[in-house]
C-alpha positions in Angstrom: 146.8 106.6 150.1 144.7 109.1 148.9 143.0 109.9 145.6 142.4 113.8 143.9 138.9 114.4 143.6 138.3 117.6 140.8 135.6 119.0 139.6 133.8 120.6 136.8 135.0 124.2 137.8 138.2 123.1 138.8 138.6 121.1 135.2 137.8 124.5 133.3 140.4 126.1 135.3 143.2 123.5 135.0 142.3 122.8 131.0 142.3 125.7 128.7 141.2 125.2 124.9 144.8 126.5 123.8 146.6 124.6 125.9 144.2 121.4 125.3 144.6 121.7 121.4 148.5 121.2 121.9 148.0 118.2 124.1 145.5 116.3 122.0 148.1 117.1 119.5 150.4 115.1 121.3 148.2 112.7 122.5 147.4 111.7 118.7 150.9 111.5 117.6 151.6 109.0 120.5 148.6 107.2 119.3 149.6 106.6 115.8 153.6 106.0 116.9 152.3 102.7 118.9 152.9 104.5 121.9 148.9 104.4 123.6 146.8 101.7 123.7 142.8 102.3 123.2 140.3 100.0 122.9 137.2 100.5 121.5 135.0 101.7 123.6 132.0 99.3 125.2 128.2 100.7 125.4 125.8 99.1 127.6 122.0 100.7 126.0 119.0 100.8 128.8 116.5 98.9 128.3 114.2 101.7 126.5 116.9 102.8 124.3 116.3 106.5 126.2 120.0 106.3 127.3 123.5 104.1 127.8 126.6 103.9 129.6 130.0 103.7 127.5 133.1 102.3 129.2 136.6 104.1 127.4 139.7 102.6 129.0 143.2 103.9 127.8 147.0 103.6 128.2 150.1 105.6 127.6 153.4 106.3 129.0 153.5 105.9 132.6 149.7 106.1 133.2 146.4 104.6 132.7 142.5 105.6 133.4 139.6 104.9 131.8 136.3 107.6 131.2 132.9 105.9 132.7 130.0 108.1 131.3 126.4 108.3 130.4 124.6 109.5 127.4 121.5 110.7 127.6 120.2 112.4 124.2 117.0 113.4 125.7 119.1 115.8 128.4 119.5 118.1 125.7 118.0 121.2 126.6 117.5 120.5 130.5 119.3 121.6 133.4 121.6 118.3 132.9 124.7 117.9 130.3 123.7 114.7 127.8 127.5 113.5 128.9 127.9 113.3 132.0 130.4 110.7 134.5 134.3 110.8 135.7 137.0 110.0 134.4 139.6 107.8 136.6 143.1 107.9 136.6 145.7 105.4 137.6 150.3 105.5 137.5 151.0 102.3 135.5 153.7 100.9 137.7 151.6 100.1 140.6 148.2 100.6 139.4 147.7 103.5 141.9 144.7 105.5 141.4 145.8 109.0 141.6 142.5 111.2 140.5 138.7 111.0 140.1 138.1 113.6 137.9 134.6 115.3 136.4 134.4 113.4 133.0 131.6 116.2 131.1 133.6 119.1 131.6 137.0 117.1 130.0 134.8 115.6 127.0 133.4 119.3 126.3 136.9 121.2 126.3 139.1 117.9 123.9 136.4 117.2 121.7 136.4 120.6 121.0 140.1 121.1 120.9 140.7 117.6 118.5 138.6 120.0 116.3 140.6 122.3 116.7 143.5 120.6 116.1 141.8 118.9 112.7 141.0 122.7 111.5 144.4 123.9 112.4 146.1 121.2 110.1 143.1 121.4 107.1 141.3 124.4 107.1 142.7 126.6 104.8 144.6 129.7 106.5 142.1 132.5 106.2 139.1 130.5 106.9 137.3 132.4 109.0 133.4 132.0 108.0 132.0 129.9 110.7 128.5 127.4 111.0 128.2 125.8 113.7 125.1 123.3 114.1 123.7 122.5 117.5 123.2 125.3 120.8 124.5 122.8 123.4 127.5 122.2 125.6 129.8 121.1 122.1 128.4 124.3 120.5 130.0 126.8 122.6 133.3 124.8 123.2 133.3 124.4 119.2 133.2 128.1 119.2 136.0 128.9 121.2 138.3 126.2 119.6 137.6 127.8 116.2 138.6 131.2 117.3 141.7 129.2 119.1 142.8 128.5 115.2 141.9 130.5 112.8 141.0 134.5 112.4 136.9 133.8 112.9 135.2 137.0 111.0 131.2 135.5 111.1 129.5 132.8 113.1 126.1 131.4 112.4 124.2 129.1 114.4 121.5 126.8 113.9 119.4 124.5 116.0 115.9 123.4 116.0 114.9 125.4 119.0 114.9 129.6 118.1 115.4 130.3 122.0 118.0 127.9 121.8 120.0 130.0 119.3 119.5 133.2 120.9 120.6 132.1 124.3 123.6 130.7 122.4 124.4 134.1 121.0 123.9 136.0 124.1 126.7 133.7 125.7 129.3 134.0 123.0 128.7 138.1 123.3 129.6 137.7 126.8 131.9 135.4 126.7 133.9 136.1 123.7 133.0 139.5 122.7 132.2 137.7 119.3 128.7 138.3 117.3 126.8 135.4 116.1 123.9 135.6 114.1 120.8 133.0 114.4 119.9 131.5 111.4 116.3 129.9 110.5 117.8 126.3 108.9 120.8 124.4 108.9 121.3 125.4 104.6 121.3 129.3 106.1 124.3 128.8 107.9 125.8 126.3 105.7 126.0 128.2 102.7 128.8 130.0 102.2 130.4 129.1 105.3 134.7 127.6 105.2 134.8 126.2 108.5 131.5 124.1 109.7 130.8 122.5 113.1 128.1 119.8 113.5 127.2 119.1 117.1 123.6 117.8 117.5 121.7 115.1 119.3 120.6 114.3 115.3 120.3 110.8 114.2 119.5 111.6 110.6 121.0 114.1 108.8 121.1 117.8 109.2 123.6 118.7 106.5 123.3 118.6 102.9 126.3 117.5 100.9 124.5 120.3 98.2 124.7 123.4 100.4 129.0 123.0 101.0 131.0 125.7 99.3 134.5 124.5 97.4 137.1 124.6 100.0 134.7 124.2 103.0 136.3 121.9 106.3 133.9 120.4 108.1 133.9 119.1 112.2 131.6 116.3 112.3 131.2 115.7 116.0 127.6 115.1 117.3 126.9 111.0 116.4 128.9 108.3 118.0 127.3 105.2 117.1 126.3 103.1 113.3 123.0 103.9 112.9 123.4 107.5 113.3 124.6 110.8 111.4 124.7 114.3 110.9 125.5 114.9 107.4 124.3 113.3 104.3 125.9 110.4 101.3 126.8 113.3 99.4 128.6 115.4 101.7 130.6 112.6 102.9 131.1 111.6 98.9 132.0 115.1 98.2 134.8 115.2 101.0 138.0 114.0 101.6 137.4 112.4 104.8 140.0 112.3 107.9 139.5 110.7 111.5 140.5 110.7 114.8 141.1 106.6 114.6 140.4 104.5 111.6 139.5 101.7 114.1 136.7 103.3 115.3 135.2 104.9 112.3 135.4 101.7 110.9 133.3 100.0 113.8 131.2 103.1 115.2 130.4 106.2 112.9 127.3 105.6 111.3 128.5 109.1 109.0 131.0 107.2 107.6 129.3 103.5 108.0 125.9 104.3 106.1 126.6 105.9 103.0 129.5 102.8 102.8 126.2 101.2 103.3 125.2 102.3 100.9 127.9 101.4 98.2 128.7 105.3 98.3 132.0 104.9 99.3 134.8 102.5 100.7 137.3 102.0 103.7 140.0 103.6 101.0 137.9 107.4 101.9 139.4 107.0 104.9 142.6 109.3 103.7 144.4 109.2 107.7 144.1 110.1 111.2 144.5 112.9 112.2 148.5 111.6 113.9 149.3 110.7 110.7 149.2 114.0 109.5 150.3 115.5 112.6 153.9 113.2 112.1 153.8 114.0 108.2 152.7 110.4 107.2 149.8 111.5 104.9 149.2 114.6 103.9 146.3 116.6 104.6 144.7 119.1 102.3 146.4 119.2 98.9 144.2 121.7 97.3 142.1 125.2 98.0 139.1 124.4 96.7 138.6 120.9 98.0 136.2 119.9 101.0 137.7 118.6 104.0 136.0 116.7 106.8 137.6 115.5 110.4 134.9 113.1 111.7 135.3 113.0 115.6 133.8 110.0 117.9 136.8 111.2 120.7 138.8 108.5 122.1 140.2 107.4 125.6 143.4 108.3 125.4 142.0 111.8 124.8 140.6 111.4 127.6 143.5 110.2 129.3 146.0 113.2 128.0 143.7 115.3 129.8 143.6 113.8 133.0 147.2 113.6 132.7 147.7 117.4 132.2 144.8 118.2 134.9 146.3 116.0 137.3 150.0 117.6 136.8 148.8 121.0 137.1 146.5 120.6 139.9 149.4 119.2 142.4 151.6 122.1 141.0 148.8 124.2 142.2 146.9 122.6 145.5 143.9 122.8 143.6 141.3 119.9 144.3 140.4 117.6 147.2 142.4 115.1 148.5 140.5 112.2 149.5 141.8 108.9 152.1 141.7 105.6 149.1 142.4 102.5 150.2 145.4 101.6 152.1 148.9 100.8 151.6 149.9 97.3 152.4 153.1 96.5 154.6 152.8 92.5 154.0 152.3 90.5 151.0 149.5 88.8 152.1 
């Protein structure tokens, strides 16, 4: 028996953005018809609070896996993504491991694309005046899932760290053909912008609910747990706010979970995930001018959909290595 081992290069190769936007798509739909199972996910802190390992196990169809993966804030800027583990995948009728695939490059590529997906449905048509917060590994997948979905005309980017932003730029010229212009603070690049991506290491807020522009849709990506956020009481107040999973917002997004807090808001601004406006359940923006926010935490069967569509097109393809697993049994003892 033996398991496909793929990694990082191999994942970029197997998962485009475009084609990962359709399948989170998918993946989200099956999520809110009752057709995946995810769990919340489990996180384990070291003792010195520097880092933790999160558990995400998910179901659907005729296959399981679960993502194992350590976060490690202080990575940021280091030769070593703040993500990083594999994600495992097993066929449901036997519990067969199939594929041990590299877990950083498949968070980088779906968060992104679930963004992607979130602006495609609520970001109005001819947004195309981009902000994206944060120079790291999210940043420049944000980028290239925004210009996936909508006609992208200027790019700002903001981080704490100047060289940061520069080297950020220099990448998207190469890689994209696609000017972006460092900006000094997060209101610089805020400020005027339709279509905002915030994708920091931040535990306190780097976004002003005062700085958005009528009509603005927001990606708010970067915090995963209660205590911390990216943007600010009043720019959650201000927005009509959609999610990935209102299970988890309720239990893990400190964006959402602070300024409720608070007594800002209630569990009604939750207005739907993002399947239920996929499958026409709830509707999604109902007006130009109002402000739009898709707060992403990323969930397992995410994570699973992309394993899923790696795995498939890796055996059509005789990409990755094929490692000796275990052993079959010929007794039932």
């Amino acid at each position: 028996m033996d398991i496909l081992i793929l990694d990082a290069h191999q994942v970029r190769q197997l998962l485009p953005m475009a084609a990962c936007i359709d399948v989170m798509a998918q993946a989200l739909t099956a999520l809110t018809r009752g057709e995946a199972q995810n769990p919340l996910r489990t996180m384990m802190w070291l003792p010195d609070q520097h880092g933790l390992l999160v558990t995400m196990p998910a179901s659907m169809g005729d296959a399981m896996g679960i993502k194992v993966i350590s976060v490690m804030p202080g990575n940021h800027g280091s030769e070593y993504d703040s993500h990083m583990g594999a994600v495992l995948l097993f066929e449901a009728a036997h519990g067969r491991p199939l594929a041990l695939i590299d877990a950083s490059e498949i968070t980088a590529i779906r968060t992104a694309a679930v963004s992607g997906v979130a602006t495609r449905l609520l970001a109005q048509e001819d947004a195309g005046d981009l902000a994206i917060l944060g120079t790291g590994v999210q940043a420049d997948s944000h980028l290239e899932a925004m210009l996936a979905v909508r006609p992208i005309r200027r790019v700002r980017v903001w981080s704490r760290n100047s060289a940061n932003r520069a080297q950020l730029a220099a990448r998207a010229k190469a890689r994209y053909g696609v000017t972006v212009e460092p900006v000094d603070s997060a209101e610089a690049a805020v400020r005027g912008a339709d279509i905002i991506c915030t994708a920091t290491s931040a535990a306190e807020p780097v976004l002003r609910g005062e700085w958005l522009s009528a009509g603005a849709h927001l990606n708010v990506v970067g915090a995963s747990t209660p205590k911390a956020r990216e943007v600010d009481s009043t720019a959650m107040r201000r927005s009509r706010l959609f999610v990935d999973r209102r299970e988890s917002t309720l239990n893990e997004a400190g964006d959402f979970l602070i300024p409720k807090q608070e007594g800002v808001i209630g569990d009604d601004h939750i207005l739907a995930e993002l399947g239920e406006v996929l499958l026409g359940q709830k509707p999604g923006r109902s007006a130009p001018d109002e402000i739009t926010l898709f707060k992403s935490l990323g969930l397992a069967v995410e994570d699973l959909a992309s394993a899923q569509y790696i795995y498939q097109k890796a055996v059509e393809k005789g990409i990755g290595t094929a490692v000796a697993f275990g052993a079959l049994r010929t007794d039932s003892h």
